[in-house]
N, CA, C and O of each residue as an XYZ file, in Angstrom:
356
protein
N      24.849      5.935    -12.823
C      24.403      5.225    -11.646
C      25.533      4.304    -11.194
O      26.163      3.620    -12.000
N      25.796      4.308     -9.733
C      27.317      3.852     -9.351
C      26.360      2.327     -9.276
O      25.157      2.070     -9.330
N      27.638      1.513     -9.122
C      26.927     -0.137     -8.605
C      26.239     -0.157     -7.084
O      26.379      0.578     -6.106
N      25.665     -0.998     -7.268
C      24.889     -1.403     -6.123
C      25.457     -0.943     -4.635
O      25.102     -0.136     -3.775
N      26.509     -1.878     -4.801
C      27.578     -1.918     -3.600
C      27.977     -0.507     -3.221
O      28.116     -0.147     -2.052
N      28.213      0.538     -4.637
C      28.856      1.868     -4.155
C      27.663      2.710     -3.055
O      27.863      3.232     -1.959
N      26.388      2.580     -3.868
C      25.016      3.043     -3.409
C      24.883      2.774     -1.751
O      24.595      3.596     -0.881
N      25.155      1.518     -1.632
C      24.809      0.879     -0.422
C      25.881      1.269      0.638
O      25.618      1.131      1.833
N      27.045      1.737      0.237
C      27.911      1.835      1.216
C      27.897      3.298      1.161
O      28.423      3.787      2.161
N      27.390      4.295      0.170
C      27.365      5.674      0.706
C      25.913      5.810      1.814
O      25.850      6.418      2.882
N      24.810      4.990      1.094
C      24.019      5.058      2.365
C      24.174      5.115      3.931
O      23.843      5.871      4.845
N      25.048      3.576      3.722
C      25.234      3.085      5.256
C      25.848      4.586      5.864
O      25.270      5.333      6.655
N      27.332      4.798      5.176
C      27.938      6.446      5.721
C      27.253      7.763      6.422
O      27.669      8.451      7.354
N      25.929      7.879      5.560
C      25.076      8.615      5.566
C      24.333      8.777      6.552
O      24.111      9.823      7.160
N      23.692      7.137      6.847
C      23.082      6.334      7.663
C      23.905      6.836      9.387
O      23.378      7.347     10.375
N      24.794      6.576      9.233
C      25.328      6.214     10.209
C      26.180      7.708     10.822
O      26.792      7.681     11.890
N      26.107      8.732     10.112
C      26.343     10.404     10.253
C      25.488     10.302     11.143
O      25.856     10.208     12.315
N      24.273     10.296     10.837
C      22.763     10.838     11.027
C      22.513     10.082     12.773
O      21.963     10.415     13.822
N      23.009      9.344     12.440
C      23.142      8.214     13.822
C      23.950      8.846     15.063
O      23.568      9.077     16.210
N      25.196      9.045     14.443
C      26.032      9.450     15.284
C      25.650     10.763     16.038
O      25.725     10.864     17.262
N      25.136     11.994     15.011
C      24.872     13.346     15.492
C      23.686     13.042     15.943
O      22.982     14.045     15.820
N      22.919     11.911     16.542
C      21.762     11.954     17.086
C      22.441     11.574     18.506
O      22.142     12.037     19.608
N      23.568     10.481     18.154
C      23.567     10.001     19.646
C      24.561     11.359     20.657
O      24.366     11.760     21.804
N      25.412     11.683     19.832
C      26.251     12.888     20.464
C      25.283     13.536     21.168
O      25.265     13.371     22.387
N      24.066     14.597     20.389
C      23.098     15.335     20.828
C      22.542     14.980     21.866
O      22.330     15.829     22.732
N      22.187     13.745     22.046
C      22.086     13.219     23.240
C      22.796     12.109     24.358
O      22.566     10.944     24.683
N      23.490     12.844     24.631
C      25.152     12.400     25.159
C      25.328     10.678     25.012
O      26.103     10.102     25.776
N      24.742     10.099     24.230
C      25.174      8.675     24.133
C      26.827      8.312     23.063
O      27.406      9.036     22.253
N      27.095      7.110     23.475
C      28.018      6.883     21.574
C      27.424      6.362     21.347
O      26.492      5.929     22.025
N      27.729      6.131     20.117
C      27.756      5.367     18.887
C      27.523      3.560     19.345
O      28.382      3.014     20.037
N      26.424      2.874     18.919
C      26.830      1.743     18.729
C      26.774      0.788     17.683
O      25.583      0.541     17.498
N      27.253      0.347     17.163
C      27.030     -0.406     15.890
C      26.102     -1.312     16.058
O      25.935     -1.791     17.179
N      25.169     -1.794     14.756
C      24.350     -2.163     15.174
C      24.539     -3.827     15.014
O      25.538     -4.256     14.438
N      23.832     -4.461     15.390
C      24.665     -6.069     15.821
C      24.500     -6.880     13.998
O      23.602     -6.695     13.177
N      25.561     -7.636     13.903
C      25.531     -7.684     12.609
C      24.185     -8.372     11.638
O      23.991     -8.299     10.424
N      23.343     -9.083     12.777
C      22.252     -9.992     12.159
C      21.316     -8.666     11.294
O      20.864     -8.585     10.152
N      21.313     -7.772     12.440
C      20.355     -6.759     11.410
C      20.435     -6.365     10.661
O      19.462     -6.227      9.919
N      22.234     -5.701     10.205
C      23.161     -5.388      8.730
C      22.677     -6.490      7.736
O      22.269     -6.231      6.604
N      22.740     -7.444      8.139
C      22.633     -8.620      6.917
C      20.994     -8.609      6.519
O      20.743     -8.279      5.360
N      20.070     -8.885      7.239
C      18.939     -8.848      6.850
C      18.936     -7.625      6.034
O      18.700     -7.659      4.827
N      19.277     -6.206      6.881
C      18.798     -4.836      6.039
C      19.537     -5.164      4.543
O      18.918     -5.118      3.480
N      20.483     -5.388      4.622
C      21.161     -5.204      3.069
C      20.645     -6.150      2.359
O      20.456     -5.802      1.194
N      20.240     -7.566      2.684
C      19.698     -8.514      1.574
C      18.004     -7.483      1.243
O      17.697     -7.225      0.078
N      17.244     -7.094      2.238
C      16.316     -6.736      1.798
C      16.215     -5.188      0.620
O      15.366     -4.839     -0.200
N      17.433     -4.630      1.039
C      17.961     -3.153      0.389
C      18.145     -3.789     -0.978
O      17.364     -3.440     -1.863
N      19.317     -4.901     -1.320
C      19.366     -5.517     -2.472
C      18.248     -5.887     -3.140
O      18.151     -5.590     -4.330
N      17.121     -6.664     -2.422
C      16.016     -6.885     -3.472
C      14.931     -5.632     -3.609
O      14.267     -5.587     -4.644
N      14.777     -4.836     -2.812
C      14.377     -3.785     -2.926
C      14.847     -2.637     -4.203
O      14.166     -1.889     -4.904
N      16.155     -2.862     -4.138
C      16.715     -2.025     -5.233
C      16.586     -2.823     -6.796
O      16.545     -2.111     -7.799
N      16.530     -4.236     -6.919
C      16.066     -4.868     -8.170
C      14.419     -4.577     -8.188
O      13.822     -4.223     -9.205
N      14.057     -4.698     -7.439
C      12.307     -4.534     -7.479
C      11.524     -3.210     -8.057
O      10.596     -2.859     -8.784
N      12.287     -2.862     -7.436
C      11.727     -0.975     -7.776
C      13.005     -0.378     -9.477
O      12.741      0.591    -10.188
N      13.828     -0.991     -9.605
C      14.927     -0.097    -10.505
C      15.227     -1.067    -11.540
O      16.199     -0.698    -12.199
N      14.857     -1.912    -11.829
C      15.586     -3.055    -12.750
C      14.383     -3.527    -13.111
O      13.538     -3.607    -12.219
N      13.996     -3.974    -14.579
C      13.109     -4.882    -15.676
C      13.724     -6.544    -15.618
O      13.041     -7.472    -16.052
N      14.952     -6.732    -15.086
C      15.535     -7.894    -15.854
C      16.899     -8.635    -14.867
O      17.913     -7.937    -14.884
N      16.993     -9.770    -14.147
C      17.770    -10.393    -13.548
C      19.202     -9.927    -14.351
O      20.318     -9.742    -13.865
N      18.801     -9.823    -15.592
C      20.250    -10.120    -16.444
C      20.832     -8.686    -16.242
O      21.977     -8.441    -15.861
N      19.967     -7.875    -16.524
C      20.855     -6.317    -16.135
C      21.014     -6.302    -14.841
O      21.708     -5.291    -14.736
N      20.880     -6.672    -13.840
C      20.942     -6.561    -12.032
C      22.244     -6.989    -11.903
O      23.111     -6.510    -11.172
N      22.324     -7.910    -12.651
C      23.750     -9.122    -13.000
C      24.442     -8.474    -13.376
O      25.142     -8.122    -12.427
N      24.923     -7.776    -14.719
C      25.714     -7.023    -15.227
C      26.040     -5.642    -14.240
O      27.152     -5.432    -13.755
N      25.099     -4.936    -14.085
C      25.727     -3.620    -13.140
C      26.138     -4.273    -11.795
O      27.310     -4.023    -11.513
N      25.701     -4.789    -11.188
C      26.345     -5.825    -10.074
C      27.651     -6.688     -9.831
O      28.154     -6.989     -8.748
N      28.168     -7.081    -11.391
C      29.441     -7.796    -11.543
C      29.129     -9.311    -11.034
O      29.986    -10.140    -10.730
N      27.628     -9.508    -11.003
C      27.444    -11.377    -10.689
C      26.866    -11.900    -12.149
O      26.272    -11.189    -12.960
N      27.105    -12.982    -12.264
C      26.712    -13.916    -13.085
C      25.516    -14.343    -12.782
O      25.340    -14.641    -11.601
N      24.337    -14.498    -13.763
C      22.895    -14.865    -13.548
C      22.351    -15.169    -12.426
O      21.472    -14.686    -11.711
N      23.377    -16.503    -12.390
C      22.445    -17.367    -11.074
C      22.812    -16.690     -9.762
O      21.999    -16.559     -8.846
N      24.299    -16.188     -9.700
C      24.330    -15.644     -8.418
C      23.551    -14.557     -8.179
O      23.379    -14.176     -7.021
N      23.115    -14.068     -8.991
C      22.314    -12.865     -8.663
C      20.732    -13.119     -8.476
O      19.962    -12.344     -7.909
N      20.345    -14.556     -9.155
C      19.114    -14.720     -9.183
C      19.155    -15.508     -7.509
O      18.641    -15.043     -6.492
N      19.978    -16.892     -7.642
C      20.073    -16.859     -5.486
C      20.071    -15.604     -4.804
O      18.986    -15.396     -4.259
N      20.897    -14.714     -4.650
C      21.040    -13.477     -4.057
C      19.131    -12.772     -3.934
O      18.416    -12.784     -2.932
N      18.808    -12.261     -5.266
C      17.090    -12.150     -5.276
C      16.206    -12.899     -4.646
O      15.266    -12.327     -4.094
N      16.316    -14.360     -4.588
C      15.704    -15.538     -3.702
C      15.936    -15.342     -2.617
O      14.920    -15.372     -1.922
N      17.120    -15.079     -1.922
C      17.225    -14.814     -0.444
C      16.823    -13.438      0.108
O      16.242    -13.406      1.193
N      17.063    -12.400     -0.495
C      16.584    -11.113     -0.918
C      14.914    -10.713     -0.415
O      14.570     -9.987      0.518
N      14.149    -11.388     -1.290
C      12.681    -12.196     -1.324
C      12.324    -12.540      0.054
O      11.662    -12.070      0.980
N      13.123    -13.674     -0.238
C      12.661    -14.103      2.150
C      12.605    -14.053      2.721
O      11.826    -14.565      3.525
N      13.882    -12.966      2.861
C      14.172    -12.368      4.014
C      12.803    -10.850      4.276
O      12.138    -10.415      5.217
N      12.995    -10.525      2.792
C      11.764     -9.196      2.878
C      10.426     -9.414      3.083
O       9.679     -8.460      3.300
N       9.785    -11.207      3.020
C       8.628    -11.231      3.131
C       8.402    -12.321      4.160
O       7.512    -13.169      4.217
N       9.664    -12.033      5.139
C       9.502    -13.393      6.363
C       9.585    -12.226      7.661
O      10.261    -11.234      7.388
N       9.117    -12.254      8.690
C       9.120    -11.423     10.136
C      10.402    -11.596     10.639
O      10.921    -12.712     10.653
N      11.020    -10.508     11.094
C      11.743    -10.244     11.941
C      12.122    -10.818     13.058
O      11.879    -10.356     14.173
N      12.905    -12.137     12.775
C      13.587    -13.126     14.373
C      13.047    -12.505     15.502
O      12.644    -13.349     16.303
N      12.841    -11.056     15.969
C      13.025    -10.710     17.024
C      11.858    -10.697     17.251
O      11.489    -10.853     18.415
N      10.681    -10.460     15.951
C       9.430     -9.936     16.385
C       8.366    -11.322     17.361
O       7.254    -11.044     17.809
C-alpha cells in the first residue's frame, strides 16, 4: 500500500483524465477546479482514508511520515471539515 499522498495524487490524475475526456467530448476545456474545493476534498479524503483503513492514529502517522500530533491536528481538521456544510451551500 503506497502512502497516502501517493494514493491521493494517482486519484486526482485519474480524477482529472476522466474530467478532461468528458469536457473534450463535449467541446469544453479543462478547468481546474478553484483551489478552496481541492483543500476541503483532500482534508475530507484524508480523514476518510483513516476512518475506513486504519485502527490507530499511530499507524496513520507512521505510513504518512507525520509525527502523532501532526497527524492527530490533520484528523481534527479532517473531522470538520467532513461534518461541517459546504461554504457554498
Amino acid at each position: 500500500m503506497g502512502s497516502l499522498q501517493d494514493r491521493y495524487e494517482i486519484y486526482a490524475a485519474q480524477e482529472t483524465k476522466i474530467q478532461n475526456e468528458r469536457n473534450l467530448a463535449m467541446g469544453s476545456v479543462f478547468k481546474k477546479p478553484e483551489p478552496i474545493k481541492q483543500a476541503r476534498q483532500y482534508l475530507i479524503d484524508i480523514y476518510l482514508d483513516w476512518r475506513n483503513n486504519y485502527l490507530s492514529i499511530e499507524k496513520f502517522a507512521e505510513d504518512n511520515g507525520l509525527h502523532y500530533t501532526q497527524a492527530s491536528k490533520l484528523l481534527q481538521l479532517g473531522a470538520e471539515v467532513f461534518e461541517s456544510e459546504h461554504p457554498e451551500s
